[in-house]
Residue frames relative to the residue before (quaternion, step in Angstrom):
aa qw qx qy qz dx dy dz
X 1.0000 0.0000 0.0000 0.0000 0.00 0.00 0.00
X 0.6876 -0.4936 0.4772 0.2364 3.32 -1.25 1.12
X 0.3115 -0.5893 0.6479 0.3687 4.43 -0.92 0.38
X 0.5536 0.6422 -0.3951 0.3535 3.59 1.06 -0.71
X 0.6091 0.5700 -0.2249 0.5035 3.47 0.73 -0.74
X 0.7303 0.2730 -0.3434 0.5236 3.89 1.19 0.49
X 0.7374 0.2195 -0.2557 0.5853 3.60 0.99 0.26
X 0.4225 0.6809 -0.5580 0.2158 3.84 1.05 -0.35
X 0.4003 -0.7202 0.4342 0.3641 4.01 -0.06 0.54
X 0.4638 0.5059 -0.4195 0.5942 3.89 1.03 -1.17
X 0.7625 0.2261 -0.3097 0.5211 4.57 -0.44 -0.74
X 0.6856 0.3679 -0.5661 0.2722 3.52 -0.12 0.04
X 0.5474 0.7310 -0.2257 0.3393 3.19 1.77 -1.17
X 0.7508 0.4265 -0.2091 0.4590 3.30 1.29 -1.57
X 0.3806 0.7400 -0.3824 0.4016 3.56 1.70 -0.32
X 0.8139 0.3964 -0.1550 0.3955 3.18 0.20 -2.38
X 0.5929 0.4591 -0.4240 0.5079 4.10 1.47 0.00
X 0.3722 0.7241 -0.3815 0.4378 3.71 1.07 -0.43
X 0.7608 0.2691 -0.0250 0.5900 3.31 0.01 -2.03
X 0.6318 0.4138 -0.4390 0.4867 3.78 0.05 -0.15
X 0.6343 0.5437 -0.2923 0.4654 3.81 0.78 -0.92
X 0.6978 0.5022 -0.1810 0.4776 3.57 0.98 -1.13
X 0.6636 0.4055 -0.3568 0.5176 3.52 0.83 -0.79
X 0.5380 0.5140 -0.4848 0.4596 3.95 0.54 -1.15
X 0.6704 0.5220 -0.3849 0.3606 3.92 0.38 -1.11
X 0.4402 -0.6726 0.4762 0.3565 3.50 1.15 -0.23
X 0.2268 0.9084 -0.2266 0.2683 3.64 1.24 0.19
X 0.7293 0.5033 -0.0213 0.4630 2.81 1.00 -1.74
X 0.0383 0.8023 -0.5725 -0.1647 3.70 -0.61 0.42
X 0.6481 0.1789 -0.0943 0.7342 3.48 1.33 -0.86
X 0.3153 -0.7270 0.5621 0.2369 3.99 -1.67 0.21
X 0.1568 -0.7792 0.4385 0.4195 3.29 2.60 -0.11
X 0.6473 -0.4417 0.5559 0.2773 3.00 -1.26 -1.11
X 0.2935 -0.8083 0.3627 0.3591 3.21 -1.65 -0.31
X 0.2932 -0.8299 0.4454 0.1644 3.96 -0.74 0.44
X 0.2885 -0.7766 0.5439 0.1335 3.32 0.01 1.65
X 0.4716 -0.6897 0.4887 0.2510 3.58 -1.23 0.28
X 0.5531 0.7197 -0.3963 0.1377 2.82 1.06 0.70
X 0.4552 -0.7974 0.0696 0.3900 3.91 0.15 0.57
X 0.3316 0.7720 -0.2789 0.4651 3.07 2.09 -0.56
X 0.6553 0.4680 -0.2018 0.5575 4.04 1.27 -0.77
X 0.7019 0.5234 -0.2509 0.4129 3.63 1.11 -0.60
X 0.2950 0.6786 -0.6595 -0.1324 3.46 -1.41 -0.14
X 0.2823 -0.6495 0.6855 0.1689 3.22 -1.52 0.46
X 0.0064 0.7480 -0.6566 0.0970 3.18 -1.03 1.42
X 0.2760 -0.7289 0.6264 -0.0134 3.63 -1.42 1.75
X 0.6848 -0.5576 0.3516 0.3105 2.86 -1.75 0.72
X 0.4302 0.7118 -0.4763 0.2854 3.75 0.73 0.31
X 0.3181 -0.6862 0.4294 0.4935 2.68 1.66 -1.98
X 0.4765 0.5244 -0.5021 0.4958 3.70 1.43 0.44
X 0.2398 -0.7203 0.6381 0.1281 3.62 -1.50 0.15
X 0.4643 -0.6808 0.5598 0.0865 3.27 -1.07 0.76
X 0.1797 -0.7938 0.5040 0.2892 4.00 0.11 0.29
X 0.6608 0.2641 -0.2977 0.6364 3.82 -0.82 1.26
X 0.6556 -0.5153 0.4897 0.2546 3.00 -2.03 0.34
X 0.6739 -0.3520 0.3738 0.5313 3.76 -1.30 0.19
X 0.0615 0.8543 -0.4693 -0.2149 3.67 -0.99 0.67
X 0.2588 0.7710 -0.4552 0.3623 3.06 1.48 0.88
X 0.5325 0.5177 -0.4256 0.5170 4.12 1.02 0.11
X 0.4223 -0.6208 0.5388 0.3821 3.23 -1.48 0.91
X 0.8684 0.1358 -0.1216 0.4612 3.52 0.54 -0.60
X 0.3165 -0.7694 0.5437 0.1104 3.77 -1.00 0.90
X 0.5233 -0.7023 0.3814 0.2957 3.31 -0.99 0.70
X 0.4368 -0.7563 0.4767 0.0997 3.54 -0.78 0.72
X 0.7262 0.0117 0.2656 0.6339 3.38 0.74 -1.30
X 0.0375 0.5649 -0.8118 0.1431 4.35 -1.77 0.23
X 0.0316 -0.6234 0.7551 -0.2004 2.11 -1.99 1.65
X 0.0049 0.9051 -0.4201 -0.0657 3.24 -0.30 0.61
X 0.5020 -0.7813 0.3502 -0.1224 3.31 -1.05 1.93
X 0.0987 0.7522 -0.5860 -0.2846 3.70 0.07 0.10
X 0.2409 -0.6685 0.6969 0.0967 3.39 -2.23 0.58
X 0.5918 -0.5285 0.4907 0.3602 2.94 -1.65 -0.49
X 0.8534 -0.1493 -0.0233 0.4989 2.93 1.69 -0.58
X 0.4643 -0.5187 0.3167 0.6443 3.81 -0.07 -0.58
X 0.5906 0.3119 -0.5867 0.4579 3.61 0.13 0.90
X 0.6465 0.5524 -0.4116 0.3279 3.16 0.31 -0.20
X 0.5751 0.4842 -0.2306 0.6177 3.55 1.42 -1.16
X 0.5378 0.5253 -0.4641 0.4685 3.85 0.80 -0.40
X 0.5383 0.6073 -0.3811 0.4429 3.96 0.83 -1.62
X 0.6070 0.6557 -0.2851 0.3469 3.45 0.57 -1.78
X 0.7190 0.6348 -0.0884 0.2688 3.05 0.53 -1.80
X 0.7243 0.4713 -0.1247 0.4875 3.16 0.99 -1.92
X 0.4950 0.4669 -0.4822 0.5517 3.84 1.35 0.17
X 0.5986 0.5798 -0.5201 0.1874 3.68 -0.27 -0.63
X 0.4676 -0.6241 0.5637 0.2723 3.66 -0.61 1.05
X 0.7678 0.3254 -0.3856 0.3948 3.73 -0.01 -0.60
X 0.3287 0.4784 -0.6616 0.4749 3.88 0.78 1.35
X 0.6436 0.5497 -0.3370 0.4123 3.79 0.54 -1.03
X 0.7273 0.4125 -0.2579 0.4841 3.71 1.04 -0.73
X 0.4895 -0.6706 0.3786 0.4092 3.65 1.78 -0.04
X 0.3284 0.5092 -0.6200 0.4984 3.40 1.13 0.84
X 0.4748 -0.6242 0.6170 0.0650 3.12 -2.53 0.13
X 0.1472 -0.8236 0.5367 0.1095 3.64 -0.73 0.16
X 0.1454 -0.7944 0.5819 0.0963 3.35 -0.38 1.25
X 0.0656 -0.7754 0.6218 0.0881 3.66 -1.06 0.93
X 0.0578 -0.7855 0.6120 -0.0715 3.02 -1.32 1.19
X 0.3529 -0.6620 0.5710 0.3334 3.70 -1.08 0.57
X 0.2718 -0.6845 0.6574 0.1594 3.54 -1.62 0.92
X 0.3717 -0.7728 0.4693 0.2107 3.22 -1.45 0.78
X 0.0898 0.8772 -0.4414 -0.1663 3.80 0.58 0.26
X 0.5272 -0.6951 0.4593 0.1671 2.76 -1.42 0.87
């Protein structure tokens, strides 16, 4: 994904109609948050009790940002998905099913 693709105004713009579009749909349970890549914001902490500064950097790609959506299923949350402007900016969208407690 492009750095352009966090400040380009036209993608932040087409984002903030995205998430406004999604929530009207009734969609939305949480809007999460975002996660800048940036490592200085990260740690990774293990069951020893040492930490690692930054996130794992052994992934080709790192998460940015989560929102979190209810469906009927994981095709359905996939449907969800294939709107998200930040495919168009050559970002990605990982979907995943939460368990709540």
């Amino acid at each position: 994904m492009s750095p352009e693709a966090f400040s380009d105004p036209k993608e932040i713009e087409l984002r903030k109609a995205w998430l406004k579009n999604l929530e009207e749909s009734g969609a939305v349970v949480n809007l999460g948050g975002t996660m800048p890549p940036i490592p200085t914001m990260a740690a990774t902490l293990f069951a020893d009790g040492s930490t690692t500064p930054g996130a794992f950097k052994e992934v080709s790609h790192f998460l940015t940002g989560y929102i979190i959506v209810k469906a009927e299923s994981l095709e359905a949350a996939l449907e969800l998905a294939k709107t998200n402007p930040i495919l168009v900016a050559g970002g990605s969208v990982e979907v995943r099913e939460i368990l709540l407690r």
